[in-house]
C-alpha positions as CSV (number, residue, x, y, z in Angstrom):
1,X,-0.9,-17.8,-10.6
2,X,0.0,-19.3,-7.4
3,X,-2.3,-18.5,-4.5
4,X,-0.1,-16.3,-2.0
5,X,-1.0,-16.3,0.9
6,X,-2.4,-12.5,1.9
7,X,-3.0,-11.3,5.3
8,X,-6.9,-9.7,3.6
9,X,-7.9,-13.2,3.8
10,X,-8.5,-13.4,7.3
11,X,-10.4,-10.1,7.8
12,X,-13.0,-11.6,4.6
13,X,-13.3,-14.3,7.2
14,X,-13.6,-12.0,9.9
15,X,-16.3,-11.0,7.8
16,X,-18.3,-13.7,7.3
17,X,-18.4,-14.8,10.6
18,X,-19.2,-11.6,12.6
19,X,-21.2,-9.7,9.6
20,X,-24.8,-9.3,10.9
21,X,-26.2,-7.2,7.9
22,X,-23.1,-6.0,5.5
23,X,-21.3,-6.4,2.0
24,X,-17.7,-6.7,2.2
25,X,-16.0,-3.7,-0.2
26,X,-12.1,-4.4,-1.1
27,X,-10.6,-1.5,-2.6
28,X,-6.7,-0.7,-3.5
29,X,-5.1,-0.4,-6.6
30,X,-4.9,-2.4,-9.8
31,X,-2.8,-5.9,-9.8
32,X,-2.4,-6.1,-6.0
33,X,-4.7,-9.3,-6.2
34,X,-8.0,-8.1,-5.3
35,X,-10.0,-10.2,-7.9
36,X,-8.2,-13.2,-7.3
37,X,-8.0,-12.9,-3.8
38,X,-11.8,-13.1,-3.7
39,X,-12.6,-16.0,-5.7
40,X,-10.3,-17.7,-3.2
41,X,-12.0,-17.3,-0.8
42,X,-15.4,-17.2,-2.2
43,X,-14.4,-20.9,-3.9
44,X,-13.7,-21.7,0.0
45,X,-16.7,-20.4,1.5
46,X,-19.8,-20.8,-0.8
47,X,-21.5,-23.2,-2.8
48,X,-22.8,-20.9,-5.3
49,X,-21.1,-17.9,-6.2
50,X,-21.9,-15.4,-9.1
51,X,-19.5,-12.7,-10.0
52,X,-20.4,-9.6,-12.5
53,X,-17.0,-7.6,-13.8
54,X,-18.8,-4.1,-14.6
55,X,-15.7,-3.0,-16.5
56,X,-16.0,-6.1,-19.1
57,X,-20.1,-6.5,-19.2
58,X,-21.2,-4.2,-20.5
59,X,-24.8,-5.5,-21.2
60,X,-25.1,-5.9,-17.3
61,X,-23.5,-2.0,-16.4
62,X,-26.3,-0.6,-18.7
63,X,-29.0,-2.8,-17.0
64,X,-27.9,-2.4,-13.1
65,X,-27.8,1.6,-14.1
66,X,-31.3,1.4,-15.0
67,X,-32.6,0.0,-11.9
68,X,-35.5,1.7,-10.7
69,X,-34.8,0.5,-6.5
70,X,-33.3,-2.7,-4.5
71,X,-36.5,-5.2,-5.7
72,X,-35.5,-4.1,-9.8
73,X,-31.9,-4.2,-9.7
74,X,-32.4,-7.6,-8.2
75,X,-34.4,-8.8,-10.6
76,X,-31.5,-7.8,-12.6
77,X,-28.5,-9.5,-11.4
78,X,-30.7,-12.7,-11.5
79,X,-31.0,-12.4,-15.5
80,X,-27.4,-10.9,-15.7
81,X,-26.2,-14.2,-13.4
82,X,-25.1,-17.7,-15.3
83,X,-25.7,-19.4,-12.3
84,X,-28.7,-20.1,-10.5
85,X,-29.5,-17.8,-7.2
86,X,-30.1,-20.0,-3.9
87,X,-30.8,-17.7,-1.1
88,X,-28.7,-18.5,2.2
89,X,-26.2,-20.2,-0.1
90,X,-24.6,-17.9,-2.7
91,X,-21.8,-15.0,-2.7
92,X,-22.5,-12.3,-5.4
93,X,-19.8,-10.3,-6.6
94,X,-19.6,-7.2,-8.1
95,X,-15.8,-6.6,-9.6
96,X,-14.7,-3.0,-10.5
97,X,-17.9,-1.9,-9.1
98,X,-16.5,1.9,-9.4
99,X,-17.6,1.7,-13.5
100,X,-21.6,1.3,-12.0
101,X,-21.3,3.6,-8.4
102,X,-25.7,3.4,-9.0
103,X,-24.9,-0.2,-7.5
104,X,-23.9,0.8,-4.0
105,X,-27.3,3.1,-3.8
106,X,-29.0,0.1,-3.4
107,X,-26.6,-2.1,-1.2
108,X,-28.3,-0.9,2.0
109,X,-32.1,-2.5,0.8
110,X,-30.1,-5.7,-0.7
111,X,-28.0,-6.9,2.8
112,X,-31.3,-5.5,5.1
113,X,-32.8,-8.7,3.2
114,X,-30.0,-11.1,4.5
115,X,-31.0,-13.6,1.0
116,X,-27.2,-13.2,-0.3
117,X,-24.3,-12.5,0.9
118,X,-22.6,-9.0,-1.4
119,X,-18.8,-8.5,-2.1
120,X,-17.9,-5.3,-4.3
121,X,-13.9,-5.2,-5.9
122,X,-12.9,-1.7,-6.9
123,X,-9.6,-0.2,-8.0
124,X,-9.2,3.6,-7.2
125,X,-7.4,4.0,-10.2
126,X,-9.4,7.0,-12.1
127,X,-12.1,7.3,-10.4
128,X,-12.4,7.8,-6.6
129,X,-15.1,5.5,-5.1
130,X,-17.2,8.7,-3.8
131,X,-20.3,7.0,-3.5
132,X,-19.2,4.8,-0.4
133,X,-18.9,7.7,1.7
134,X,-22.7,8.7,1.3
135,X,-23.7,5.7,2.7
136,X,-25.7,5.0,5.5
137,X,-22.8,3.7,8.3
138,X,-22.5,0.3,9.2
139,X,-23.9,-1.6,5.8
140,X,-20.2,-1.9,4.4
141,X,-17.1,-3.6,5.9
142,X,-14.2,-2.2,3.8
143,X,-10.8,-4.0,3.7
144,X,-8.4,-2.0,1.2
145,X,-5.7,-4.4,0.0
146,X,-2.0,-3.3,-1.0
147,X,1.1,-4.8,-2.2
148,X,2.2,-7.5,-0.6
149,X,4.4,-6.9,2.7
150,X,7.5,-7.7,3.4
151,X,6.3,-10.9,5.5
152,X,3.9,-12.0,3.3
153,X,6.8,-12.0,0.5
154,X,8.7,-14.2,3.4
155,X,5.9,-16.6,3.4
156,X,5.8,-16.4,-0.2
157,X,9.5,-17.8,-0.3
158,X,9.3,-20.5,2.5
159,X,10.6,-18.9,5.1
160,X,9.1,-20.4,8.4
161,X,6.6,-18.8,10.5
162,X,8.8,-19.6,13.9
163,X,11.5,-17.9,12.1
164,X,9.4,-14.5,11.4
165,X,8.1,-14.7,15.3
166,X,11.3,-15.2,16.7
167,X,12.7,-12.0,14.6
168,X,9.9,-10.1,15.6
169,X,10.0,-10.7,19.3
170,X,13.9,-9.8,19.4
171,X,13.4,-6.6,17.3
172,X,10.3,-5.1,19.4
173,X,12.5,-6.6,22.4
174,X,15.6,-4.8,21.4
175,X,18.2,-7.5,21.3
176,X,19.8,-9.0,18.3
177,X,17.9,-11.4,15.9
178,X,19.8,-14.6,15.7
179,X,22.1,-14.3,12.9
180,X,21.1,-17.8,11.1
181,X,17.4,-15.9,10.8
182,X,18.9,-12.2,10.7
183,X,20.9,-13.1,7.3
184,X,17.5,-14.8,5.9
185,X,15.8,-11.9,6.5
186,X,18.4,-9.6,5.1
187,X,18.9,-11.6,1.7
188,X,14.8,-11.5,1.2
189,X,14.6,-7.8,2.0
190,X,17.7,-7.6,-0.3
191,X,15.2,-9.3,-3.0
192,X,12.2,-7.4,-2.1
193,X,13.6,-4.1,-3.5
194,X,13.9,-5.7,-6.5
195,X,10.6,-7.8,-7.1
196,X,8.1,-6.1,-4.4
197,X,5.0,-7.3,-3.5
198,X,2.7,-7.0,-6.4
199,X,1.8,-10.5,-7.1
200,X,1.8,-11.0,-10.3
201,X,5.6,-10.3,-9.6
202,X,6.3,-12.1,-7.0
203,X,5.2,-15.2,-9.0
204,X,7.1,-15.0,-12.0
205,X,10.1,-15.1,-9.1
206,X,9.0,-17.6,-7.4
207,X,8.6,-19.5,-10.7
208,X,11.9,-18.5,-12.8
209,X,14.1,-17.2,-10.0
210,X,15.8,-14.4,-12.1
211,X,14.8,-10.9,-12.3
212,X,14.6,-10.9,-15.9
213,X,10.4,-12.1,-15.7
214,X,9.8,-9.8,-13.2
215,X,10.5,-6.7,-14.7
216,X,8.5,-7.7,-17.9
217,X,5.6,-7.8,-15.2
218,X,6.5,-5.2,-13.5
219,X,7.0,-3.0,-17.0
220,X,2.9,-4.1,-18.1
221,X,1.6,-3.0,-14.6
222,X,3.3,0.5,-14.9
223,X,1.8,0.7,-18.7
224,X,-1.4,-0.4,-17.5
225,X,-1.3,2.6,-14.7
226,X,-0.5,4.7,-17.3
227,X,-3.4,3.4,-19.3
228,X,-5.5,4.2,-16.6
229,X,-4.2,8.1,-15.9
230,X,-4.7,8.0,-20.2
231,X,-8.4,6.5,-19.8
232,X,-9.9,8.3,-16.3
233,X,-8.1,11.2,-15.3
234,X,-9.4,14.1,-16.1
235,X,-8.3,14.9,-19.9
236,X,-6.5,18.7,-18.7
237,X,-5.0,16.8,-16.1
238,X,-3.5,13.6,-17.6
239,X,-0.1,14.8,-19.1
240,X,0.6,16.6,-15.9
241,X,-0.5,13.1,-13.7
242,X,2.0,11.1,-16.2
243,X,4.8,13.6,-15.6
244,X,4.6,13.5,-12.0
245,X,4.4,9.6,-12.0
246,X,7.6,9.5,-14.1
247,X,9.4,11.7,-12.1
248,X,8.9,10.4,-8.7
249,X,12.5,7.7,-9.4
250,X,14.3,10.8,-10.1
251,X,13.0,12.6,-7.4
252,X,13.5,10.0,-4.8
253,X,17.3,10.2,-5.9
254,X,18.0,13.3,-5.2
255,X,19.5,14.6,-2.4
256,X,16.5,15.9,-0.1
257,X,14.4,13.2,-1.8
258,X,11.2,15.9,-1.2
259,X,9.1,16.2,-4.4
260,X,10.6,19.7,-6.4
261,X,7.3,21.0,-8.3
262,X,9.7,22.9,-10.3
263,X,10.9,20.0,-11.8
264,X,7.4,19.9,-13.7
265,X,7.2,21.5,-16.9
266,X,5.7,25.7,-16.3
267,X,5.0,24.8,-12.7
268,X,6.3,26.9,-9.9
269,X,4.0,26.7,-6.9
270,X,2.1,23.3,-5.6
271,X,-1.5,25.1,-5.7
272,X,-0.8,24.7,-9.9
273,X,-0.5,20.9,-9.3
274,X,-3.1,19.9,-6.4
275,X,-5.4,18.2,-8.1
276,X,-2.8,16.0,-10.5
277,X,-1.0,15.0,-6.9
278,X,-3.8,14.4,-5.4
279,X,-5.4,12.1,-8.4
280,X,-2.4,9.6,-7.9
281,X,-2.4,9.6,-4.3
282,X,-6.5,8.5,-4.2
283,X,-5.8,6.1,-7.2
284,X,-3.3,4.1,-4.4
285,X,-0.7,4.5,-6.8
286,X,1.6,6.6,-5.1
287,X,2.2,7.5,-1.1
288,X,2.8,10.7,0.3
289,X,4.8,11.7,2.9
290,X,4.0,15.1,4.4
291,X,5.7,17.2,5.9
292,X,5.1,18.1,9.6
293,X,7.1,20.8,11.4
294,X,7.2,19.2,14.7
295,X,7.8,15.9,16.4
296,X,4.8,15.9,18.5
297,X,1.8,14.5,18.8
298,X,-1.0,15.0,16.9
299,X,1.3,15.2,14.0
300,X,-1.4,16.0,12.0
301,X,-1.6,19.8,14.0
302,X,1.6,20.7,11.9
303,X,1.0,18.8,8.7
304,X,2.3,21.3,5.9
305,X,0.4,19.8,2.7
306,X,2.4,21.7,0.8
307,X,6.1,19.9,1.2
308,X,6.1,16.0,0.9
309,X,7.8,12.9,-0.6
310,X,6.2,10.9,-3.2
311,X,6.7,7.5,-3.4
312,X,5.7,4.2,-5.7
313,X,3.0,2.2,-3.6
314,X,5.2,-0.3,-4.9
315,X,9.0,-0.6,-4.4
316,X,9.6,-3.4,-6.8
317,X,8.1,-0.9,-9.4
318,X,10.3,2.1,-8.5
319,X,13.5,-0.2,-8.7
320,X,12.1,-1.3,-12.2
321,X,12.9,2.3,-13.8
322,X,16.4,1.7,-12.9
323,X,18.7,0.1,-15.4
324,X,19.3,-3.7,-14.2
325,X,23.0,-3.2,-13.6
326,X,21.9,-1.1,-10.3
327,X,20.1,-4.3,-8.8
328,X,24.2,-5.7,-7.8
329,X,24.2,-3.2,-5.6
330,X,20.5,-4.1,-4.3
331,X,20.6,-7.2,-4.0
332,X,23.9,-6.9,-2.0
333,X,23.2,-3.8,0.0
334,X,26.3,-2.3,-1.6
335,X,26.4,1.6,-1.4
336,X,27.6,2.7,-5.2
337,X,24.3,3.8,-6.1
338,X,22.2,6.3,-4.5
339,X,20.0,3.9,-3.0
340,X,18.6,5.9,0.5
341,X,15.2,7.0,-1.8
342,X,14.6,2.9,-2.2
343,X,14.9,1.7,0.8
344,X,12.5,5.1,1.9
345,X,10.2,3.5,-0.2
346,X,10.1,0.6,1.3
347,X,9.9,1.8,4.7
348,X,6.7,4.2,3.7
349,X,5.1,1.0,1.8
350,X,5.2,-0.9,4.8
351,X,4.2,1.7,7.0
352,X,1.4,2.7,5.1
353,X,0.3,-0.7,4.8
354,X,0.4,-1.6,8.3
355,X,-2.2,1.6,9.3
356,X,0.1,4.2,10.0
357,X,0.1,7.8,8.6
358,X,3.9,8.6,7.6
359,X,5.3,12.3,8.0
360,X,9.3,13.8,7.9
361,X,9.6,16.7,10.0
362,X,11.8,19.3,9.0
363,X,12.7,22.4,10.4
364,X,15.5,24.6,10.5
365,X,16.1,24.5,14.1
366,X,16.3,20.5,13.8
367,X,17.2,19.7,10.4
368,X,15.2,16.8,8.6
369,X,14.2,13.3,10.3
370,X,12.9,11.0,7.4
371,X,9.8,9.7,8.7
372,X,7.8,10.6,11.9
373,X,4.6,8.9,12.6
374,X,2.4,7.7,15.5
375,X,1.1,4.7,17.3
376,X,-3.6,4.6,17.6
377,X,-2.4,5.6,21.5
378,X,-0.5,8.8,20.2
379,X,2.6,7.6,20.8
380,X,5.6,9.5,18.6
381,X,7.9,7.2,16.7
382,X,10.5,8.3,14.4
383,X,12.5,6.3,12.0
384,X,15.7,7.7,10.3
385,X,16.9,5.6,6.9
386,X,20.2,4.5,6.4
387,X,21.5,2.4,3.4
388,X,25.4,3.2,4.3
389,X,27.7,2.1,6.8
390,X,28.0,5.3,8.7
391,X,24.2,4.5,10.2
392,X,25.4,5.5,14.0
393,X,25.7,9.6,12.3
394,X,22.4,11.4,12.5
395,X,22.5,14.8,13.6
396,X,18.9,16.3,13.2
397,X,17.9,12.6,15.4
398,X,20.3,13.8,17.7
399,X,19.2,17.0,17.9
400,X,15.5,15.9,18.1
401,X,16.0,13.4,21.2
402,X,17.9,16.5,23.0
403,X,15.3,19.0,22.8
404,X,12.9,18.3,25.6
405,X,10.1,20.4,23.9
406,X,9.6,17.3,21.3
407,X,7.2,14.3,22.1
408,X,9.4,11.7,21.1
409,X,8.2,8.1,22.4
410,X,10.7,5.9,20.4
411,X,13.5,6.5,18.0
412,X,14.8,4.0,15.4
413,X,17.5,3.7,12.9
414,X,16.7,1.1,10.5
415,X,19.5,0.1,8.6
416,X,21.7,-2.9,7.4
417,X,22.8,-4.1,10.6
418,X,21.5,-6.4,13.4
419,X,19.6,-4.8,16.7
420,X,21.6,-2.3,18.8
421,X,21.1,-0.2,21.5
422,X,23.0,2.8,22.2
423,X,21.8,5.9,24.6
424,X,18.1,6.5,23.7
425,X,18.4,5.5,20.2
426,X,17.3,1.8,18.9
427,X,18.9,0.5,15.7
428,X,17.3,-1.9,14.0
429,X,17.9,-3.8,10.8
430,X,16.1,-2.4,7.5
431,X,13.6,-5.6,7.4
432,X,12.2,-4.4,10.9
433,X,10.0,-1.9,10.1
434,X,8.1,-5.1,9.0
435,X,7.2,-5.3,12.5
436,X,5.7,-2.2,13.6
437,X,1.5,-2.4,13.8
438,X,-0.2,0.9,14.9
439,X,-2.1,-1.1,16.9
440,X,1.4,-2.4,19.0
């Protein structure tokens, strides 16, 4: 596996050079490179290093469970270790620390000593890491870790780092991207429905350059989620979870792309289904976005749990349900397919990634905008989603930007064209939304 370079690396370094007296946590779902993202950097950083994988030993899960306090569970880990501890000098890691959660009771006592330095790995996948949350504050750092982005897969593929800047400063500046860079950017987005950012993935691209590799990954990491829902969800729960999972492609096809609970076998009403919703959401393999009945901030005031979209956390995994033959049109931008729920999911992957919460607001006074969301300083963005040619129509935008009773900051269209400005409206090619922070 190559080693990809992942924006996470930075804030483990961030880390270890501003920690005072705290283990590092890194959660997020299975295969988005958690594991080997931390022996990366703990190779880089340490001169001794021992790791534990609680889901594999189960010797040392039994033992660390039966820790009395802090003094007994170290005691532990030094006759679990197959290295030699040397204080001031050695990383230990605990992977998959959610199949021992006794382990985190006794972080607090272990990084008030300041001997080692602590890094815990756990997928969500199962079993939500409750246990963090009844800790004291301030004696975890937690960096949660997704798919990659869309610039991380440009870095992945060689594109230059002058390129991505000079993009970026043209799209947040609102004048076209040169084209030479525009129709880079286009053709890796193009190839970013198709592989994603999982990086197992993104690899067997790099390394074969056909799609045919990728979707055998991309085919084991959707059994192994479904492995998991089979394994840790709750057993009157499970066929319901895998339902829901399998439907999401042919939901996100559909015309209002919202997720139908009556396409669920004897479900009518969302309060049925909560819990099996909910399960996938806290596992990080799916992303919802709810609904909020007004443009304005705090979106959160009108959040209607009840209506959302469900997406993959993945895109590369949602376009791997579809037969091959759809990824012409993909990798072309070609319009023959129903392709709008894609490239939604790619716009509320990279959202969610990048710290924003994502809502669509629909009402019946303005129709339906696909995603509304909001900057940390409250400011109101909204992004409409078009994969056609007629990407200058959009009524209920229209509509929204007219009524002065909205909060509207900023509106986008993102779609497969290069920057415009028309009237209050921004439209900005697909890849763009790359460049939104909630921190801008």
């Amino acid at each position: 596996m190559v080693a990809l370079q992942r924006k996470a690396y930075s804030r483990f370094e961030f880390w270890k050079q501003h920690k005072s007296k705290q283990a590092l946590l890194v959660t997020g779902a299975r295969q988005v490179g958690k594991t080997f993202l931390i022996r990366e950097f703990m190779k880089a950083n340490y001169s001794n290093v021992v790791e534990i994988n609680l889901a594999d030993d189960a010797a040392a899960r039994r033992s660390f469970a039966a820790a009395e306090d802090a003094d007994d569970l170290m005691l532990r880990i030094s006759v679990a270790a197959s290295t030699r501890l040397v204080p001031r000098e050695t990383a230990i890691f605990f992977d998959e620390i959610q199949e021992c959660l006794s382990v985190m009771r006794h972080i607090k006592q272990l990084v008030d000593k300041g001997d080692y330095d602590f890094i815990l790995s756990g997928s969500l996948l199962g079993v939500k890491l409750e246990g963090v949350d009844t800790l004291p504050g301030g004696y975890l750092t937690q960096v949660e870790m997704f798919p990659l982005d869309f610039e991380e897969f440009c870095w992945a593929n060689g594109l230059p780092q002058k390129a991505w800047e000079k993009a970026r400063e043209s799209c947040l500046a609102h004048v076209p991207v040169v084209d030479f860079i525009h129709e880079q950017l286009m053709k890796l987005f193009h190839r970013y429905l198709l592989v994603g950012g999982m990086p197992d993935a993104v690899n067997a691209f790099l390394k074969s350059g056909t799609i045919d590799q990728v979707r055998v990954v991309q085919s084991e990491i959707i059994r192994v989620y479904k492995r998991d829902i089979a394994q840790y969800a709750p057993k009157t729960h499970r066929l319901v979870i895998q339902n829901i999972y399998d439907l999401v492609p042919s939901e996100l096809t559909g015309t209002s792309k919202r997720f139908k609970f009556s396409s669920i076998e004897n479900v009518k009403r969302f309060n049925q289904v909560t819990d099996e919703f909910l399960w996938l959401i806290n596992a990080d393999v799916a992303i919802a976005t709810y609904n909020a009945t007004e443009p304005k901030h705090p979106l959160l005031i009108s959040k209607n749990d009840n209506r959302f979209k469900l997406f993959y956390s993945d895109v590369g995994l949602l376009t791997s349900t579809f037969i091959k033959r759809a990824s012409i049109d993909l990798l072309d931008g070609g319009t023959s397919m129903n392709i709008g729920g894609v490239y939604e999911n790619a716009v509320a992957q990279e959202l969610n990634s990048h710290g924003f919460a994502t809502y669509y607001c629909a009402n019946k006074r303005l129709g339906e905008l696909d995603f509304v969301t909001e900057r940390a300083n409250g400011d109101v963005l909204v992004f409409e989603v078009k994969s056609g040619s007629s990407y200058r129509t959009h009524a209920s935008l229209t509509r929204a930007l007219n009524d002065p009773g909205n909060g509207i900051s900023q509106a986008f269209v993102l779609a497969e064209t290069n920057v415009e400005v028309y009237g209050d409206v921004t439209y900005l090619p697909i890849y763009a939304v790359a460049m939104f922070h909630i921190d801008d």
